[in-house]
CHARMM-style PDB file with segment names, atoms N, HN, CA, C and O in Angstrom:
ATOM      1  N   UNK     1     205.903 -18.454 241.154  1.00  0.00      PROA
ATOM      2  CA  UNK     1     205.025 -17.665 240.344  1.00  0.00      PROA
ATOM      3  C   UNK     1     205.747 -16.474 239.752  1.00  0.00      PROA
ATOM      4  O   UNK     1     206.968 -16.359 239.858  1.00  0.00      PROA
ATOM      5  N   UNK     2     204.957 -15.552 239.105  1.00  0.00      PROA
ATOM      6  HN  UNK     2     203.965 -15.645 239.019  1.00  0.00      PROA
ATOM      7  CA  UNK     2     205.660 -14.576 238.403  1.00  0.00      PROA
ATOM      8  C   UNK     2     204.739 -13.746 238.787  1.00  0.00      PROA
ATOM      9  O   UNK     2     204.062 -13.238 237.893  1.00  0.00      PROA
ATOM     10  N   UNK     3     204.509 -13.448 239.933  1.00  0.00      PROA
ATOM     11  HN  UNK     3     205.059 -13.861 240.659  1.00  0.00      PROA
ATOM     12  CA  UNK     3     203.508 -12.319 240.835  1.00  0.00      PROA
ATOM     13  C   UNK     3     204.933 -11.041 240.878  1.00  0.00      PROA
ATOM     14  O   UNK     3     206.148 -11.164 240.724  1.00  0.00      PROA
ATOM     15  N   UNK     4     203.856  -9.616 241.221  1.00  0.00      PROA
ATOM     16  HN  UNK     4     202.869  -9.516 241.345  1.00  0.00      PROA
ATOM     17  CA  UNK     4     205.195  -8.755 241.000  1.00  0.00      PROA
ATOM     18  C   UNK     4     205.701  -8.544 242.910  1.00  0.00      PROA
ATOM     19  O   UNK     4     205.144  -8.879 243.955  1.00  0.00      PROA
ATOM     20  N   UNK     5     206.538  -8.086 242.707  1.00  0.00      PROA
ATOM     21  HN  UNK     5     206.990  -7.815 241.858  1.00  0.00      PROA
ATOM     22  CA  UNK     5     206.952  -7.673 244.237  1.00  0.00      PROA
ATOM     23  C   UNK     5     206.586  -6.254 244.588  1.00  0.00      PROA
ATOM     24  O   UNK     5     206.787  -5.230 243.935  1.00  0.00      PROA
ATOM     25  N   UNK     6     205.858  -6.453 246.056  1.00  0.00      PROA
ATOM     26  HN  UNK     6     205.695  -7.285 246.587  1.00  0.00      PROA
ATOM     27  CA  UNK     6     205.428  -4.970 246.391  1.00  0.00      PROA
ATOM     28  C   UNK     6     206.389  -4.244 246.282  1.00  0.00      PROA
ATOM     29  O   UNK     6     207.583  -4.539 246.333  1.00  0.00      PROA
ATOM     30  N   UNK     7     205.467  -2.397 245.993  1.00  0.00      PROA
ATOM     31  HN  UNK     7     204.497  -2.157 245.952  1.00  0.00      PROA
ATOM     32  CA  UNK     7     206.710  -1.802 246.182  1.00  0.00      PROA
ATOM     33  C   UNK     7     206.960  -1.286 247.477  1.00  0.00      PROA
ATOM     34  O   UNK     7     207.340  -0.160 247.800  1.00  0.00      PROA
ATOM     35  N   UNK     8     206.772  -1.975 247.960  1.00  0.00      PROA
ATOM     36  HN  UNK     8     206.463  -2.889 247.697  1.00  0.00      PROA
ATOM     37  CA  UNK     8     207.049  -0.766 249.387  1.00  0.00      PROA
ATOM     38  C   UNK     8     208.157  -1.361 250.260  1.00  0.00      PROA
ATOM     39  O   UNK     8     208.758  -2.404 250.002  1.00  0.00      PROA
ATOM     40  N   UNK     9     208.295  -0.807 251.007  1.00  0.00      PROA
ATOM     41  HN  UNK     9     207.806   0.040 251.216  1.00  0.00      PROA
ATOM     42  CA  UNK     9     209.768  -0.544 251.166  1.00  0.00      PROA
ATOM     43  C   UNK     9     209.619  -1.889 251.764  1.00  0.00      PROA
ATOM     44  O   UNK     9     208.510  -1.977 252.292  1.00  0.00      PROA
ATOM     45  N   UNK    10     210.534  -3.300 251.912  1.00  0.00      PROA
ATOM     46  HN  UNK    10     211.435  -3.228 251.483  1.00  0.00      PROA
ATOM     47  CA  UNK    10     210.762  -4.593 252.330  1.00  0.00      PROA
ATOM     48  C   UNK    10     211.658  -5.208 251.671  1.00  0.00      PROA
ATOM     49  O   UNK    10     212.084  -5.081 250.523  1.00  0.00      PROA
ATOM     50  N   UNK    11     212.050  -6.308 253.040  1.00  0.00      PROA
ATOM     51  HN  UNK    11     211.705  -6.411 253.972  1.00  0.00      PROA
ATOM     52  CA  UNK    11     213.475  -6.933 252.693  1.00  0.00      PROA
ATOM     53  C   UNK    11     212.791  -8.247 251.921  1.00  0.00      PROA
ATOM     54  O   UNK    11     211.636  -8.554 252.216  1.00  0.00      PROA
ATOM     55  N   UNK    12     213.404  -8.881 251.098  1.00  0.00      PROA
ATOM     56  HN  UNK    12     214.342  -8.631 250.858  1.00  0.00      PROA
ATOM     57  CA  UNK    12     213.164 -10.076 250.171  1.00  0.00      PROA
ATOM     58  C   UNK    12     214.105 -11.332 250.160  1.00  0.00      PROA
ATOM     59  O   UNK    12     215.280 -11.062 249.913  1.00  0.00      PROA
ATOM     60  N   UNK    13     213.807 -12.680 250.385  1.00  0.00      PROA
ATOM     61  HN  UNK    13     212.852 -12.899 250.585  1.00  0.00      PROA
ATOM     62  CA  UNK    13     214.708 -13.427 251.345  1.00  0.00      PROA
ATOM     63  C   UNK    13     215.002 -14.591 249.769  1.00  0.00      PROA
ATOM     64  O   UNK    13     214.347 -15.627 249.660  1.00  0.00      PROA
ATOM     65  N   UNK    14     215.566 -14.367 249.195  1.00  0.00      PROA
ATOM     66  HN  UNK    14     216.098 -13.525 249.284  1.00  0.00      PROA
ATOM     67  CA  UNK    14     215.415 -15.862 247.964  1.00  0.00      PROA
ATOM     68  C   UNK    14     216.321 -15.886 246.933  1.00  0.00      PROA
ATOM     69  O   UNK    14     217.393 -15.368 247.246  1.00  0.00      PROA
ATOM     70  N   UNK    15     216.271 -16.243 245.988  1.00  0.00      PROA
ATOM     71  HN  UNK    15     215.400 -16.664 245.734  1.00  0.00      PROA
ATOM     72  CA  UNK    15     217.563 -16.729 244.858  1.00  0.00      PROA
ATOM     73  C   UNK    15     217.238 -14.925 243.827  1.00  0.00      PROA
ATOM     74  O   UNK    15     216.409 -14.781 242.928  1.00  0.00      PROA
ATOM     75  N   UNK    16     218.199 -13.832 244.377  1.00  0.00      PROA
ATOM     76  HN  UNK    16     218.873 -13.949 245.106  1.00  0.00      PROA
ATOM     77  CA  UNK    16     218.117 -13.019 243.913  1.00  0.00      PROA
ATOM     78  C   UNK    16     217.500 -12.443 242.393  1.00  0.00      PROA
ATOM     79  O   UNK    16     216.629 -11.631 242.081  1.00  0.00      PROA
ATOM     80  N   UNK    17     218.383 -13.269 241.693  1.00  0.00      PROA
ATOM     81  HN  UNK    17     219.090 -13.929 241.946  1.00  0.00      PROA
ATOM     82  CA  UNK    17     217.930 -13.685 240.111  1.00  0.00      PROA
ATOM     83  C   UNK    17     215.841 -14.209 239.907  1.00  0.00      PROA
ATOM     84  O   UNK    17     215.062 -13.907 239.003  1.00  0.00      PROA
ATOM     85  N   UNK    18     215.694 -14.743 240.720  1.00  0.00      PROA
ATOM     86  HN  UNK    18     216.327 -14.988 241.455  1.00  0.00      PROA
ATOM     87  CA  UNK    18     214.355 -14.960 241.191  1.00  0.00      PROA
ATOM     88  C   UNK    18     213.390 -13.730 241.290  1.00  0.00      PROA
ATOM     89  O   UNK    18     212.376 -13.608 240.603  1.00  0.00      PROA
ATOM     90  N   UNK    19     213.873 -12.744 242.320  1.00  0.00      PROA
ATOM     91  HN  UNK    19     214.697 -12.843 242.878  1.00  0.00      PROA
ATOM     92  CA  UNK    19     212.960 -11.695 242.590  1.00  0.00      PROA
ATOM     93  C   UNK    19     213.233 -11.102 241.821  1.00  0.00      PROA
ATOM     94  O   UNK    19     212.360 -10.909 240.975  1.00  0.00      PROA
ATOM     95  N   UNK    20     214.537 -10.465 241.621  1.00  0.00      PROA
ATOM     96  HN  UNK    20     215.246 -10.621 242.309  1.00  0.00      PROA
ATOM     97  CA  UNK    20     214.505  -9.527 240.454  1.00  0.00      PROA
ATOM     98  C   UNK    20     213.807  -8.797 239.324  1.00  0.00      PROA
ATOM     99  O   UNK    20     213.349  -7.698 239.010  1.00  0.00      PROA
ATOM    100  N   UNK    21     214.078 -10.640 238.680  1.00  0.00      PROA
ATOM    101  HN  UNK    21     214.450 -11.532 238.934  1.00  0.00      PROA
ATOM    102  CA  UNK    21     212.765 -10.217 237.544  1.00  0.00      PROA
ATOM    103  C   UNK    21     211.620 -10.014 237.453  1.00  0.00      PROA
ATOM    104  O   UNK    21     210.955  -9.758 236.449  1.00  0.00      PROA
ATOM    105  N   UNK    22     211.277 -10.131 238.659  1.00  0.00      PROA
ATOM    106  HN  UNK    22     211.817 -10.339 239.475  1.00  0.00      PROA
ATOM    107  CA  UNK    22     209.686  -9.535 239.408  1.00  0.00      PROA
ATOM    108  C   UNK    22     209.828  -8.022 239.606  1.00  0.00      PROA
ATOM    109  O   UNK    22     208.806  -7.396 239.886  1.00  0.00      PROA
ATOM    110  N   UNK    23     210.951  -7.396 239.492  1.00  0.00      PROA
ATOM    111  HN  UNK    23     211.781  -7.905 239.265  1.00  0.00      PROA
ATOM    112  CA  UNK    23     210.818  -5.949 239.842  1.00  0.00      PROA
ATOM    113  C   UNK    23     210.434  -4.780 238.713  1.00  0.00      PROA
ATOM    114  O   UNK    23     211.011  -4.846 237.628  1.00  0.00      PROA
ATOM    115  N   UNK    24     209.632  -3.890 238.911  1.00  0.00      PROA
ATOM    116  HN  UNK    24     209.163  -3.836 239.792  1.00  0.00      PROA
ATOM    117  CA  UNK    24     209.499  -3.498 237.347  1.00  0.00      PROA
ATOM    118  C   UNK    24     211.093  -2.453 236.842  1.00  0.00      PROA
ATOM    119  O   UNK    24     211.782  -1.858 237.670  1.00  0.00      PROA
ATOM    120  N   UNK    25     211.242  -2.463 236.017  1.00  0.00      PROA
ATOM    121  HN  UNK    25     210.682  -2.947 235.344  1.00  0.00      PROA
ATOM    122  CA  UNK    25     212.562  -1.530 235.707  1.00  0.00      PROA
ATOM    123  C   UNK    25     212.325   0.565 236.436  1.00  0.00      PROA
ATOM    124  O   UNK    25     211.285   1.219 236.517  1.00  0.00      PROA
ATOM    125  N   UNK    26     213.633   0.931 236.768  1.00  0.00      PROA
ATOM    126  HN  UNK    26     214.478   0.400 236.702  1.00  0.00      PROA
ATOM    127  CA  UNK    26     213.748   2.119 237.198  1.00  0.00      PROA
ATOM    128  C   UNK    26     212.743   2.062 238.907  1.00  0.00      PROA
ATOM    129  O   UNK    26     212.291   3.134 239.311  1.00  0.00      PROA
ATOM    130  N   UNK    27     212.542   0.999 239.600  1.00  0.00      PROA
ATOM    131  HN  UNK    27     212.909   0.128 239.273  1.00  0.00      PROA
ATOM    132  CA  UNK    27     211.947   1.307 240.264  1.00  0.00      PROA
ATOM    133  C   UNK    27     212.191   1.143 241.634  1.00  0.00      PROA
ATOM    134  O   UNK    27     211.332   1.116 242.516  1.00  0.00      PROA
ATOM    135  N   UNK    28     213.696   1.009 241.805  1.00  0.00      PROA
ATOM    136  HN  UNK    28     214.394   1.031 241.089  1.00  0.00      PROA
ATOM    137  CA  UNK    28     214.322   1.034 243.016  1.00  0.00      PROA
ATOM    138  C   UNK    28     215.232   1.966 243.469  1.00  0.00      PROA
ATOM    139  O   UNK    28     216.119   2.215 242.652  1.00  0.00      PROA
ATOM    140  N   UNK    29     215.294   2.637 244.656  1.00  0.00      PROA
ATOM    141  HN  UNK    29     214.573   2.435 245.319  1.00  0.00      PROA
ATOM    142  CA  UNK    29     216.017   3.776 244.883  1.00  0.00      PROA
ATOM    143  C   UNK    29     217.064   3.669 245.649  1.00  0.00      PROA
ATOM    144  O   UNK    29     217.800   4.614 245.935  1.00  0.00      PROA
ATOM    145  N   UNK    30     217.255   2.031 246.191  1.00  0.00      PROA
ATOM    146  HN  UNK    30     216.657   1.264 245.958  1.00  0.00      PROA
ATOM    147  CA  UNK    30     218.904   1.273 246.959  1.00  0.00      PROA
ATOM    148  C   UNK    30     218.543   0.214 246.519  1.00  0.00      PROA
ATOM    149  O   UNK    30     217.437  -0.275 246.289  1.00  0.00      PROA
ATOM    150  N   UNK    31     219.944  -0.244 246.371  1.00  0.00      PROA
ATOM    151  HN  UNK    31     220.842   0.154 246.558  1.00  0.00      PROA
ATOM    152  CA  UNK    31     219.901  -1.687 246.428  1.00  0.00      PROA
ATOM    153  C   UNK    31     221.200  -1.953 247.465  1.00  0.00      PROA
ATOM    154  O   UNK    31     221.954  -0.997 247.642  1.00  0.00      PROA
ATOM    155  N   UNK    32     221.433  -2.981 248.027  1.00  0.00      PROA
ATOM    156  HN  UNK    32     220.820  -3.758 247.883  1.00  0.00      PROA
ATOM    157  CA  UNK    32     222.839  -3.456 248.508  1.00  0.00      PROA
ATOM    158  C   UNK    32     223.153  -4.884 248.286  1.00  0.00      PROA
ATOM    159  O   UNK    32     222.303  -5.716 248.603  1.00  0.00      PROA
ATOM    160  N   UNK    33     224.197  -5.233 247.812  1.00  0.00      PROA
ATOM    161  HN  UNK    33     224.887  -4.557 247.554  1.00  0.00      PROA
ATOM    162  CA  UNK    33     224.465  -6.783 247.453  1.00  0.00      PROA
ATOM    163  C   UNK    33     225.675  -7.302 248.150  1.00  0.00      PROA
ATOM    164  O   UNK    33     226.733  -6.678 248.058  1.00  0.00      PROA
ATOM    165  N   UNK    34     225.607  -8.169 248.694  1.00  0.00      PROA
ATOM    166  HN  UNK    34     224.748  -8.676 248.768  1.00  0.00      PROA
ATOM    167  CA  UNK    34     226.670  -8.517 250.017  1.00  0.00      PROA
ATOM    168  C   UNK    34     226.582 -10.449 248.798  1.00  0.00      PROA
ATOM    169  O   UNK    34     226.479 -11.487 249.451  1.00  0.00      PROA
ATOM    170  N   UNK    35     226.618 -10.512 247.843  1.00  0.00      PROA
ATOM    171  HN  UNK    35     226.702  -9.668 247.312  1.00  0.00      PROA
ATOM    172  CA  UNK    35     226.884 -11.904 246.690  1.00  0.00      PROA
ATOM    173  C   UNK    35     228.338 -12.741 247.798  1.00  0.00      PROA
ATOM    174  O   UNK    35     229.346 -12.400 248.417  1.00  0.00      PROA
ATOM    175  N   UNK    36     227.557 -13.965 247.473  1.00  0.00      PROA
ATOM    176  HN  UNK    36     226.739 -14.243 246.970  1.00  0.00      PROA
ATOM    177  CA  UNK    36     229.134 -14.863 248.071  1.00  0.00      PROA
ATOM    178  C   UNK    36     230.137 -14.573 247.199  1.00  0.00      PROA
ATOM    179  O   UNK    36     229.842 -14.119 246.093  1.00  0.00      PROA
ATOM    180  N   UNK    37     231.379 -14.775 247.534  1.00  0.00      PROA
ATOM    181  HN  UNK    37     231.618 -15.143 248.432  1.00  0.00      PROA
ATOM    182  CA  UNK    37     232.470 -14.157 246.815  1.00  0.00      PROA
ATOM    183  C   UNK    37     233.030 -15.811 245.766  1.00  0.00      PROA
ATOM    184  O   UNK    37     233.959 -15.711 244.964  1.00  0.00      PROA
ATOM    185  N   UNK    38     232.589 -16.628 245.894  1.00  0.00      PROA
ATOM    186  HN  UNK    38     231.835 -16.709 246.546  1.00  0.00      PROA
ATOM    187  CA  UNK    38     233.286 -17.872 245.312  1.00  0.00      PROA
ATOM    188  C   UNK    38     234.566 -18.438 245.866  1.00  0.00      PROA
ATOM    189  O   UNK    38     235.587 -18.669 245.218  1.00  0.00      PROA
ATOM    190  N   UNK    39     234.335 -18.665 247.396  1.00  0.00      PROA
ATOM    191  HN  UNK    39     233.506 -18.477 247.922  1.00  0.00      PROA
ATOM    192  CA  UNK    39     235.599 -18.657 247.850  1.00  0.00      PROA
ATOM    193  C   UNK    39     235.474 -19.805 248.411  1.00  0.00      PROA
ATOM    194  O   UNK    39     236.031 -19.904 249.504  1.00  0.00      PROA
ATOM    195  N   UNK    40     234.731 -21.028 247.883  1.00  0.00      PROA
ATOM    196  HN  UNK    40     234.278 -20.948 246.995  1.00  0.00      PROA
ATOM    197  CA  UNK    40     234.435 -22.363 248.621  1.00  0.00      PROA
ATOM    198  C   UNK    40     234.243 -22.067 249.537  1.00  0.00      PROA
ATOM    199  O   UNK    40     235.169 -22.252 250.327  1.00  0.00      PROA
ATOM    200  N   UNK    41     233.294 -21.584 249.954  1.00  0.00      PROA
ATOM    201  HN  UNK    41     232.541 -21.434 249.312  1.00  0.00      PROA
ATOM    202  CA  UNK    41     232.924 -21.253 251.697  1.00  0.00      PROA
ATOM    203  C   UNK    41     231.985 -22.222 252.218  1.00  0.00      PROA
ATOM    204  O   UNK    41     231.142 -22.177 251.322  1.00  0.00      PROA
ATOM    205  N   UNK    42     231.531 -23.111 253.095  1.00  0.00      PROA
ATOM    206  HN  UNK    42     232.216 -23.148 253.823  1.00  0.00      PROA
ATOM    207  CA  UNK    42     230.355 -24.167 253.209  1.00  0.00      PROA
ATOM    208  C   UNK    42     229.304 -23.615 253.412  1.00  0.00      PROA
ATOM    209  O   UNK    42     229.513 -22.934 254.416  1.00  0.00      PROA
ATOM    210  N   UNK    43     228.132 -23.447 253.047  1.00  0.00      PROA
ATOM    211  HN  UNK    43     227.963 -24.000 252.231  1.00  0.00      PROA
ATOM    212  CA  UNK    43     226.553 -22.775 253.112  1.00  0.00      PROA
ATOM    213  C   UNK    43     225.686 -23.679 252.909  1.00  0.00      PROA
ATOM    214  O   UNK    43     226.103 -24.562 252.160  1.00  0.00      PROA
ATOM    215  N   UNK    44     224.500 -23.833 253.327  1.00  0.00      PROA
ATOM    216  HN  UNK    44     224.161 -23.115 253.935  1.00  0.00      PROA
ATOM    217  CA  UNK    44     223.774 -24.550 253.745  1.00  0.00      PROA
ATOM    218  C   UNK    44     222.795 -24.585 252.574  1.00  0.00      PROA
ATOM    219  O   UNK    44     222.059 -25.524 252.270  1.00  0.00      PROA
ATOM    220  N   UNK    45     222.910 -23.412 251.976  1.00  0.00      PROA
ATOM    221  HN  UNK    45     223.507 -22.650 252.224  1.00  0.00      PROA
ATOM    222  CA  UNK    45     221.945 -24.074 250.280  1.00  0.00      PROA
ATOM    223  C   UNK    45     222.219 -23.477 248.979  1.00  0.00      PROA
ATOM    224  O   UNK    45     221.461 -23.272 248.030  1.00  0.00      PROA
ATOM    225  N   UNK    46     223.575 -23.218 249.147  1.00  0.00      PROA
ATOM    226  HN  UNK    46     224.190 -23.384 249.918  1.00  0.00      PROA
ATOM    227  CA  UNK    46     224.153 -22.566 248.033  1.00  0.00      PROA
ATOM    228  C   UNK    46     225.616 -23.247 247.398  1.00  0.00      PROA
ATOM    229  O   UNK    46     226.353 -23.230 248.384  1.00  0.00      PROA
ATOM    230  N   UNK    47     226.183 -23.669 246.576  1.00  0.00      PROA
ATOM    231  HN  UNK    47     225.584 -23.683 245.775  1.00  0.00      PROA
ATOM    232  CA  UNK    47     227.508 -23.865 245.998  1.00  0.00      PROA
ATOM    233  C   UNK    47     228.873 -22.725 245.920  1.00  0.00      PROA
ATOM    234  O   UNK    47     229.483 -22.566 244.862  1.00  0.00      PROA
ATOM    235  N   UNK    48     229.154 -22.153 246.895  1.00  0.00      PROA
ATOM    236  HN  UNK    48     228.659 -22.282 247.754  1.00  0.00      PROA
ATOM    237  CA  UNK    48     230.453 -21.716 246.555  1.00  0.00      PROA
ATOM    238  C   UNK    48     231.689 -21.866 246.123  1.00  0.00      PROA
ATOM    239  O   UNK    48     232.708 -21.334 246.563  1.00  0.00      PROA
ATOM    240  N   UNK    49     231.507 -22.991 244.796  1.00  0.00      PROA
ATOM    241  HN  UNK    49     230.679 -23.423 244.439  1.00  0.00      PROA
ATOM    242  CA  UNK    49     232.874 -22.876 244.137  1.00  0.00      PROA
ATOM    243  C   UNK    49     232.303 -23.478 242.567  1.00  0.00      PROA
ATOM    244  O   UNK    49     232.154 -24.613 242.115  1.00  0.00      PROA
ATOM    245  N   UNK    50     232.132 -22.421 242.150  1.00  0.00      PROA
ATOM    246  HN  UNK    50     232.253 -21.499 242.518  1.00  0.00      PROA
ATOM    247  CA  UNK    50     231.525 -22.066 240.394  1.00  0.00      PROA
ATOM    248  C   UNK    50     233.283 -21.899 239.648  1.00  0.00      PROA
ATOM    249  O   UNK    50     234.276 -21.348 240.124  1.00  0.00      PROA
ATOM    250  N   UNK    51     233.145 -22.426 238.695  1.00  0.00      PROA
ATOM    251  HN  UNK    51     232.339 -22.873 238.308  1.00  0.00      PROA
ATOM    252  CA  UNK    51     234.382 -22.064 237.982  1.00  0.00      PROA
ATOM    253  C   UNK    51     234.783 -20.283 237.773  1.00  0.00      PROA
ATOM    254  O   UNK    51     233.933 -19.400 237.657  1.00  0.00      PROA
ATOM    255  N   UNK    52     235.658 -20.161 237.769  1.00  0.00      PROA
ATOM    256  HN  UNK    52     236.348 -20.878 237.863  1.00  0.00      PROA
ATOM    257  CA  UNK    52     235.838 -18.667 237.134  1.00  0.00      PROA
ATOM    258  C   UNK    52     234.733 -18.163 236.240  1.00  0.00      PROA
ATOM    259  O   UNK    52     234.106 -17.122 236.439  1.00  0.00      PROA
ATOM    260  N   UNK    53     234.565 -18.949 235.296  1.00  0.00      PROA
ATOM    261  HN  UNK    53     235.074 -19.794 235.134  1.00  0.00      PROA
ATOM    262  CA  UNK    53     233.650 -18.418 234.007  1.00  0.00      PROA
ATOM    263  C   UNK    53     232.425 -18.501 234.388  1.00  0.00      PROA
ATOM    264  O   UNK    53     231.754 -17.572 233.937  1.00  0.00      PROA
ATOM    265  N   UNK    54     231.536 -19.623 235.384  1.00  0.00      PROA
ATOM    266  HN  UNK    54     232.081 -20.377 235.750  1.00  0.00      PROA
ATOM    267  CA  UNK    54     230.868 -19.595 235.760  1.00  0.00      PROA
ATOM    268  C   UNK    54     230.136 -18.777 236.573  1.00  0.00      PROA
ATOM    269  O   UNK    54     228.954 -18.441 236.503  1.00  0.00      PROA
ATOM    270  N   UNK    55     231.220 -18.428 237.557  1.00  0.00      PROA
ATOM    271  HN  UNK    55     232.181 -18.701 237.614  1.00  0.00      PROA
ATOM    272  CA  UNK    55     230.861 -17.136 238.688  1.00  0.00      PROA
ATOM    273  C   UNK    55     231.016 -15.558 237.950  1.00  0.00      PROA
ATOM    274  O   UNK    55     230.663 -14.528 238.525  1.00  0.00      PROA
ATOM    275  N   UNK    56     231.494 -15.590 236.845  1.00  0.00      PROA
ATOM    276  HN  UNK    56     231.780 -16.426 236.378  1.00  0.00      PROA
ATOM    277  CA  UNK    56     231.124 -14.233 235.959  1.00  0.00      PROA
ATOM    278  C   UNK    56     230.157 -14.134 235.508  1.00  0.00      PROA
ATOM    279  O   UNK    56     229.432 -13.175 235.773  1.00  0.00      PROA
ATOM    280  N   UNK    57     229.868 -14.935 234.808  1.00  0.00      PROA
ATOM    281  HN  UNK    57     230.457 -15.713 234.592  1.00  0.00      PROA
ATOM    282  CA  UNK    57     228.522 -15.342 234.359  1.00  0.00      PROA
ATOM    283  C   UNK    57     227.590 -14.974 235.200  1.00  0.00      PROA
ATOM    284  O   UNK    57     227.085 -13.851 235.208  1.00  0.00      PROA
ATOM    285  N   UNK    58     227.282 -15.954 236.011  1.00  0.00      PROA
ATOM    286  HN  UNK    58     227.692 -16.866 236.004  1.00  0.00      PROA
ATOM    287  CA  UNK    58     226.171 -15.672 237.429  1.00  0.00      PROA
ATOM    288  C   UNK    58     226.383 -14.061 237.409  1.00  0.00      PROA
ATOM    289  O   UNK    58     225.641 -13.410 236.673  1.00  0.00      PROA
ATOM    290  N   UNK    59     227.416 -13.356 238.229  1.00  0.00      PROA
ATOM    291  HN  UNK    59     228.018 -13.884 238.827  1.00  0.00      PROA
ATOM    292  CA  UNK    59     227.509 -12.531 238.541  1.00  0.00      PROA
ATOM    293  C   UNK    59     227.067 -10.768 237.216  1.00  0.00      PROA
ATOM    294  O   UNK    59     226.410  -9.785 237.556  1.00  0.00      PROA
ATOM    295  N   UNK    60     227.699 -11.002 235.889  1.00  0.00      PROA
ATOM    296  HN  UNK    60     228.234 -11.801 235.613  1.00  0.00      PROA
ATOM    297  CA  UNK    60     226.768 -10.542 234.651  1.00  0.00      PROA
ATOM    298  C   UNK    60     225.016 -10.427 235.387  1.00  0.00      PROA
ATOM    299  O   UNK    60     224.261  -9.473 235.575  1.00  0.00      PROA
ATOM    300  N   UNK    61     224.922 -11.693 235.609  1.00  0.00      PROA
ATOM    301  HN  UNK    61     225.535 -12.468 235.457  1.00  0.00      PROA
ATOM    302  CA  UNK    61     223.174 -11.793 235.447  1.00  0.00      PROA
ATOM    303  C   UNK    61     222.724 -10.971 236.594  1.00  0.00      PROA
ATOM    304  O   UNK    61     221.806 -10.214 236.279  1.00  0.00      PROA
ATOM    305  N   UNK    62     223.095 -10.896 237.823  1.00  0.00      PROA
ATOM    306  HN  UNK    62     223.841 -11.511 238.079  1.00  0.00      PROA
ATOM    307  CA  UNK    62     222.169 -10.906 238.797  1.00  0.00      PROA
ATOM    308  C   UNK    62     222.624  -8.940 238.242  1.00  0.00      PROA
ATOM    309  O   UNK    62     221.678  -8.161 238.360  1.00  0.00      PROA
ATOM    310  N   UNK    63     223.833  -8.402 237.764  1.00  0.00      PROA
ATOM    311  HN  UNK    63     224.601  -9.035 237.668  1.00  0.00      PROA
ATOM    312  CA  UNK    63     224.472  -6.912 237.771  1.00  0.00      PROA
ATOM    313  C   UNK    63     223.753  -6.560 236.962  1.00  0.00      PROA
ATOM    314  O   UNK    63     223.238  -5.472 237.220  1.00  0.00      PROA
ATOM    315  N   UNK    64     223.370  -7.152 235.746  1.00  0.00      PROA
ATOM    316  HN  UNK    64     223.789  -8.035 235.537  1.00  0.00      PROA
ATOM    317  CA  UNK    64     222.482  -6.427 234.928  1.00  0.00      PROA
ATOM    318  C   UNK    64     221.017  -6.392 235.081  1.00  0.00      PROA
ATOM    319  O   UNK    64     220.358  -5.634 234.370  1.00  0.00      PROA
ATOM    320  N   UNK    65     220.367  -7.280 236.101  1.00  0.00      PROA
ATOM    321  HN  UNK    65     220.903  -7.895 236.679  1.00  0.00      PROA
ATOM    322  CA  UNK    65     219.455  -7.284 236.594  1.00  0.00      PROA
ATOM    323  C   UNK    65     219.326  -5.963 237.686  1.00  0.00      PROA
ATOM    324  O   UNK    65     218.256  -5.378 237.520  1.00  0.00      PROA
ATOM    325  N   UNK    66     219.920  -5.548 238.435  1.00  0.00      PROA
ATOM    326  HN  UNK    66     220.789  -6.023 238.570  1.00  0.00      PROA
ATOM    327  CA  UNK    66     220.336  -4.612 239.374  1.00  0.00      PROA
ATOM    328  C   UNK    66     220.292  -3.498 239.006  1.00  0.00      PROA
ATOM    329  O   UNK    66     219.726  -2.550 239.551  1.00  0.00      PROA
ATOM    330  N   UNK    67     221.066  -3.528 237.764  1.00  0.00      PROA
ATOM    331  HN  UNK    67     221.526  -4.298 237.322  1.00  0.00      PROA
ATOM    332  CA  UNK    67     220.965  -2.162 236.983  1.00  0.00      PROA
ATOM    333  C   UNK    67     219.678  -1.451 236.207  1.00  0.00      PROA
ATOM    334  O   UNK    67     219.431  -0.246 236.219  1.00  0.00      PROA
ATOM    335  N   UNK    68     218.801  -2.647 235.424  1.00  0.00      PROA
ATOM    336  HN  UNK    68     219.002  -3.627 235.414  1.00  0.00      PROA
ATOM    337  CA  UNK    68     217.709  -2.911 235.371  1.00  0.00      PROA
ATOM    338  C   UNK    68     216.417  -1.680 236.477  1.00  0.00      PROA
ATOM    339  O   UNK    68     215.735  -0.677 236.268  1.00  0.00      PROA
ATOM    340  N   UNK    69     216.681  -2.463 237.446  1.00  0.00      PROA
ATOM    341  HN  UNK    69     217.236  -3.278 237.615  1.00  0.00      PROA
ATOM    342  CA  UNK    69     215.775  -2.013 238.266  1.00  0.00      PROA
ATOM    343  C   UNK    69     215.831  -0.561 239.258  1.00  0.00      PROA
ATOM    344  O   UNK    69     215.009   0.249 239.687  1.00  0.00      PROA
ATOM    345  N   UNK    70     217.160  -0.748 239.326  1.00  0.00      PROA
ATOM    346  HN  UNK    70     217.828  -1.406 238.978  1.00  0.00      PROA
ATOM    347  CA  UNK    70     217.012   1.339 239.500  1.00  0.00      PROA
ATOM    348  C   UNK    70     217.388   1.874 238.868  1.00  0.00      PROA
ATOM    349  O   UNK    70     218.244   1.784 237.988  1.00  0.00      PROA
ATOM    350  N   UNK    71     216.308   3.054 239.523  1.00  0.00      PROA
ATOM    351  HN  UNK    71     215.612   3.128 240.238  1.00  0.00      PROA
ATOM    352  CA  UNK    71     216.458   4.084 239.234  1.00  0.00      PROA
ATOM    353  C   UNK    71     217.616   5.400 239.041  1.00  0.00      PROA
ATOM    354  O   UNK    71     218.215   5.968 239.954  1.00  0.00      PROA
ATOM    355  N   UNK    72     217.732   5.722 237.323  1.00  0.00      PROA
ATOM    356  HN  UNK    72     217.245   5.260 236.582  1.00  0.00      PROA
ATOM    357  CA  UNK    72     218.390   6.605 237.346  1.00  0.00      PROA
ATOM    358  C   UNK    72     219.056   7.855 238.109  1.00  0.00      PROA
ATOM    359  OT1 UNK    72     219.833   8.600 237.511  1.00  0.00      PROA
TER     360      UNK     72
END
């Protein structure tokens, strides 16, 4: 769905890019991003080995999303 995410203070468990855009802009006061690094690592529901261009890409999206949402 495209329901918004509370604001109150809680951890959020899912395909980052997902919640995100549920967040309204300027309205976060931390964020922390611990992103797989693309280092073929084995994970249980994720692909760690995106091409170079690929994993910039991804990585563009979820940063400008991030930036997006906090606060100045």
């Amino acid at each position: 769905g495209t329901s918004k995410i509370n604001s109150t203070n809680q951890l959020v468990h899912g395909n980052c890019l997902d919640h995100l855009k549920k967040v309204p802009s300027n309205s976060i006061d931390f964020a922390f991003a611990d992103p797989p690094y693309n280092l073929q690592k084995s994970y249980v529901a994720y692909s760690d080995d995106m091409t170079i261009l690929e994993y910039f890409n991804w990585c563009d999206q979820w940063l400008r999303e991030l930036a997006r949402v906090i606060k100045p």
